[in-house]
N, C-alpha and C positions, 0 to 999 in steps of 0.2 A: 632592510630586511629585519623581521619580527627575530625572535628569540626561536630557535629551531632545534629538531623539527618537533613537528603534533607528529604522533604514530595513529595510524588510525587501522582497527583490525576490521576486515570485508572490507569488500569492493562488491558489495548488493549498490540499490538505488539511493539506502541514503550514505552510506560510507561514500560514496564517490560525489553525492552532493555536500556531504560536508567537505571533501575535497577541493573541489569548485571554490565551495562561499568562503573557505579558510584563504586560499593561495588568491584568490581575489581581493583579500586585504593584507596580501605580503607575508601570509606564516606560508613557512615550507613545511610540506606534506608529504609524506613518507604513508603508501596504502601498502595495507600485507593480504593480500588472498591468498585462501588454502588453495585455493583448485591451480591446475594449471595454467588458465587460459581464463580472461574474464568476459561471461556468459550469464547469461539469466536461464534458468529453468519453470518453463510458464507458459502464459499465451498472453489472453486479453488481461487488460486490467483498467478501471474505471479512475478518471482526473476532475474531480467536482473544480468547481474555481478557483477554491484556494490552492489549489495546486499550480495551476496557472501564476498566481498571485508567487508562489515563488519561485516557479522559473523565470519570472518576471527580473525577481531579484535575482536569480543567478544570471542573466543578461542570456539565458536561453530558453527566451519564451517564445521566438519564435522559431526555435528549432523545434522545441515539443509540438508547435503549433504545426508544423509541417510535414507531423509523421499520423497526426491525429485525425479520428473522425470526427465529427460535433454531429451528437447525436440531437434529433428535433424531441421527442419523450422521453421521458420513463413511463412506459407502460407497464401497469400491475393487471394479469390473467386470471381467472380461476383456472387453476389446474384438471378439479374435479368437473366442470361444466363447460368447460372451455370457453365461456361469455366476457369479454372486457369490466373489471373491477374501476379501472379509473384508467386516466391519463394524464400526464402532469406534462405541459407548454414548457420544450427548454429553448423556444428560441428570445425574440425579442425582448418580451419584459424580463425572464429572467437573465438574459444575459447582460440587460442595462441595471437589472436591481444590484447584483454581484461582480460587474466589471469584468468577469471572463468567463468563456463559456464551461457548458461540461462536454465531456468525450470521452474517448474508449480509446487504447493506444495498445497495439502489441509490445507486450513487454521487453520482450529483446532488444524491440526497434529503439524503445524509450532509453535502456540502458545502454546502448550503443553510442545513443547523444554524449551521456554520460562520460562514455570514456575515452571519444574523442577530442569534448571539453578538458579533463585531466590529460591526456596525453599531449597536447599543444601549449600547454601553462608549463611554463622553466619551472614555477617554487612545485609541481606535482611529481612524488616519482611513482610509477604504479610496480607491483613486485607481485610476482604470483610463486606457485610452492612456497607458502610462507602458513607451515600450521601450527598455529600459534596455540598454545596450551594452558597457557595464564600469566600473568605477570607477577614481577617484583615493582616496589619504590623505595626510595630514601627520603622522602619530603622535599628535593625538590627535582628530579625527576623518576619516570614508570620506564620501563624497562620490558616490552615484548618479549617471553621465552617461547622458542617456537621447538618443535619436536625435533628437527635436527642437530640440538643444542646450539644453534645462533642467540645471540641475544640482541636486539634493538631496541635504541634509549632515546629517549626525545621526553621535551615539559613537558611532556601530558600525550594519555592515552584515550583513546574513543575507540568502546568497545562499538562497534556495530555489527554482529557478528550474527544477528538474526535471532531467530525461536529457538535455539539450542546454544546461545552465547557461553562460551567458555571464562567470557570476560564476564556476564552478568554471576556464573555461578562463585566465583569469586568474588564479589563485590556484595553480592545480595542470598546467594547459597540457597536457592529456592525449588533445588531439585529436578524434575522434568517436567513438561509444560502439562499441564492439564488438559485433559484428552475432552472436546466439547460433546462425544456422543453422537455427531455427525461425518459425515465421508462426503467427500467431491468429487467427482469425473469429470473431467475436463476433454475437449478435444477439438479440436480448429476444422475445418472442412471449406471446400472451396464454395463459394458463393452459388454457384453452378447447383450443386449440391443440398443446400437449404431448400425447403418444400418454397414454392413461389409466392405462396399468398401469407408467410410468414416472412420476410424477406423486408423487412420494417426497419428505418431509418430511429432505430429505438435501442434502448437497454430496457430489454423485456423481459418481468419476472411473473412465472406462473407459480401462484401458492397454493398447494398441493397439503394433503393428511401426511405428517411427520415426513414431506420432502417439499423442493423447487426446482425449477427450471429456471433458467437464464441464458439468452442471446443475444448477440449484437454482434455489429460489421466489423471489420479489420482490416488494417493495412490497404487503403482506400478501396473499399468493397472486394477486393480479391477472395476474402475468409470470410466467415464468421466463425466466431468463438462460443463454444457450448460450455457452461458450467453448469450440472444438476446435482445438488446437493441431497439426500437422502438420511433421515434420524433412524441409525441403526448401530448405533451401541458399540460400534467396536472397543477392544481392549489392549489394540495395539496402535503406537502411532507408525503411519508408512507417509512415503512422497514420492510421487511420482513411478505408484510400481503399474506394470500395464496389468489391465486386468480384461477379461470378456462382456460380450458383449452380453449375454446370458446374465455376469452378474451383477452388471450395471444396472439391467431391465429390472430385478429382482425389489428394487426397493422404489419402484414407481410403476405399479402393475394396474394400481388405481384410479392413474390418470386417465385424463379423456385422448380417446384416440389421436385428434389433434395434437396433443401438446406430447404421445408418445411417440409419434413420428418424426419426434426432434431425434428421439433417443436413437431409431432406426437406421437414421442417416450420418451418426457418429462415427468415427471411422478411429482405431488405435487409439480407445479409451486409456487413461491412465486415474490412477486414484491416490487421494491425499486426503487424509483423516484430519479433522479441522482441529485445530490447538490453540489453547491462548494460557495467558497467565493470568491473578490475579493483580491489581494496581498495586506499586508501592514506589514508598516515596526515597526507599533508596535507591539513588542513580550514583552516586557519588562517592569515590574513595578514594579519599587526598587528589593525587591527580593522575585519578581514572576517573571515568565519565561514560555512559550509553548513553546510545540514539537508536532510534527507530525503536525496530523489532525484539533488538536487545532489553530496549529501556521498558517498553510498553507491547505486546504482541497481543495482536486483536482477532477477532474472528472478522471473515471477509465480508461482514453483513451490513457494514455502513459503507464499504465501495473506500475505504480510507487507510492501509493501510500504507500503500505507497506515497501516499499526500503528508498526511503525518511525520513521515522519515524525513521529507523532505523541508516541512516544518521546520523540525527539528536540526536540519543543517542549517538552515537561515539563520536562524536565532542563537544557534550554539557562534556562529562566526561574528554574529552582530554582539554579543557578549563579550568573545575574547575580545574583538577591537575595540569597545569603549573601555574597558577596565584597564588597559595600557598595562601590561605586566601582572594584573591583582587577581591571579586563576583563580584562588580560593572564590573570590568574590564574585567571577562569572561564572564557574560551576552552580555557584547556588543561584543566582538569577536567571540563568537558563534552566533550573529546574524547578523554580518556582513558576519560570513563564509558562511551563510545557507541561507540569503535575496536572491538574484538576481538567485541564481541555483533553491531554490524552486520557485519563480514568474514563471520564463522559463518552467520547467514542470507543474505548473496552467496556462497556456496561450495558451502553447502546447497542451494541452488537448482540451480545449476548441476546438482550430483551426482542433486537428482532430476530432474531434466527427462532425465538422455544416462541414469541406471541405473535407474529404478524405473518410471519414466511411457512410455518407450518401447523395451526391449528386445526383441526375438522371441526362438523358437525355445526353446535351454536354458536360457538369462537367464535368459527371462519364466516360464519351470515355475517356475526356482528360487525367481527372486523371490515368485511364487504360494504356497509354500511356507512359505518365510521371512516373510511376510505374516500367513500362518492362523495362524501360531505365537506370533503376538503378544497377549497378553490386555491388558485395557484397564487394568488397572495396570501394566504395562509400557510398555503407550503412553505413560497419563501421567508415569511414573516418565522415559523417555528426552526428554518436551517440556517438562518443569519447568523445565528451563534458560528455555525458550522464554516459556512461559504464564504460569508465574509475573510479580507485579508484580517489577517490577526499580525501582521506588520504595522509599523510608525509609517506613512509615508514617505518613500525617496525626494531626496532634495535635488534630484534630477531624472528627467525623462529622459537618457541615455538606457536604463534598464527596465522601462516600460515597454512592450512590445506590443501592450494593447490588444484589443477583442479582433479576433479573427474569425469571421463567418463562412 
């Protein structure tokens, strides 16, 4: 047994995968959730391959693979004409270029894996009413204070505690997340339900004058999942409040009838104003440490924020175990492995939500344009950075699960 325990605050997607990849190399894991009950609040959510690539490594790749659709496109729409922009091929070549496919996975479903994997591992304890408020240390262990006045001490802390981390405001003090000037509605509908002749084996986005639409299958064709995002300036952050259907329609009025009959067939909209931080390169304080959302929170426009979290558990656990006791020394190289790749999808994001997903007028020809011109070895050839594993190779195929079609 490792030197015990890690504290790790959330039990989102990557708090429970840094769970996993820790207690898979013998540190015992102590997770604190605020909530009562550990649950995701959400729906769909997109898995490019490197996600793949590290459920691979957490030896549940084929359970993510079992709850997942594998989408054949990504199909881009004009919003305002309704005519097809492009279409990018996600089956054969790319799935041989990058080693695993991509898909769409209900969130719930996804976290569910999650925390039957911790709840079956001896070194995991999962804890919920646990609201933790910030920490203490002594240089050589952090110390969880939670609002009940409990206190929980273990080597080292992982904040993972999301876009609103109590741990990151403590470590880096960067105030409230900056509000992106866009709103999302979200809403799942039975399959039944979607118009017929939209009903596409795709992650389909119509780019619309300052909004998008986005849908795709779920939980093997039962749902689809609506996301339509809309640039309207709000000056409060909300998640998850329901809102009308009236003021949903309100900020995509100039869509083409097509792509507004997505909105008609919504059913118990809810809205969540998009948020992100800027990059920065402190993750680190003595021995506290963020992941995911805490470390880096992105807008949802690269499809990467649940893949990233989970990144980031891989490599945080591949860190503590080569350094054999030296935290100092894998803090810092799991923050130097993880800096500049997550800044690039936070920047990326940003640049497509204001220049690809919403321009009018001569933007949006050009981008139309710029678009068509793109072949699907160029696609993959520009998301290599991305797709690619950004793992060493395993010295055994025991935790390869391999491409599933």
């Amino acid at each position: 047994m490792r030197q015990a325990p890690i504290i790790i605050v959330g039990g989102g997607i990557g708090g429970l995968a840094a769970a996993i990849a820790l207690a898979q190399k013998d540190f015992q894991v102590t997770v604190l959730e605020r909530a009562s009950r550990y649950q995701e609040i959400g729906a769909g959510i997109q898995l490019g391959p490197n996600a793949f690539h590290a459920f691979d490594r957490l030896a549940l790749g084929d359970a993510a693979r079992s709850i997942a659709v594998f989408i054949d496109q990504l199909r881009l729409m004009d919003a305002i004409s309704a005519e097809e922009i492009t279409n990018i091929d996600l089956t054969d070549y790319f799935r041989r270029r990058f080693g695993n496919p991509y898909a769409v996975v209900h969130r719930g479903d996804l976290h569910g894996i999650l925390v039957r994997a911790c709840e079956t591992n001896a070194n995991v304890t999962l804890r919920t009413d646990c609201d933790v408020v910030g920490y203490e240390q002594n240089g050589a262990r952090a110390t969880a204070l939670l609002k009940s006045g409990e206190r929980i001490s273990g080597c080292l802390l992982i904040g993972a505690d999301g876009l609103r981390s109590r741990i990151r405001q403590q470590v880096v003090g960067d105030g409230a997340p900056r509000i992106a000037g866009h709103t999302t509605y979200r809403s799942v509908i039975p399959t039944e339900q979607m118009p017929e002749d939209l009903r596409w084996n795709a992650a389909t986005l119509w780019a619309g004058a300052k909004c998008h639409l986005v849908h795709y299958p779920l939980s093997g064709w039962k749902v689809f999942n609506l996301a339509i995002t809309c640039h309207n300036d709000p000056v409060e952050a909300v998640a998850a409040r329901p809102v009308s259907h009236d003021e949903v329609l309100e900020g995509f009025r100039d869509v083409h009838p097509r792509a507004k009959a997505i909105i008609h067939h919504g059913k118990d909209w809810k809205a969540w104003v998009t948020c992100d931080r800027d990059p920065t390169d402190r993750w680190i304080d003595g021995r506290v440490v963020l992941l995911g959302d805490a470390a880096h929170p992105m807008l949802q426009y690269f499809a990467q924020g649940a893949c990233m979290a989970l990144e980031d558990a891989v490599c945080l656990a591949d860190e503590l175990d080569k350094a054999q006791g030296d935290l100092d020394h894998a803090l810092e190289q799991y923050r130097n492995a993880r800096l500049l790749r997550t800044a690039r999808v936070q920047l990326g994001a940003r640049e497509l939500g204001n220049h690809v997903y919403h321009p009018s007028g001569v933007h949006a020809l050009l981008r139309n344009q710029l678009m068509r011109e793109i072949s699907l070895e160029r696609f993959c050839e520009n998301l290599a950075w991305l797709y690619q594993s950004p793992f060493p190779e395993p010295t055994s195929d025991a935790v390869r699960g391999g491409v599933r079609s």
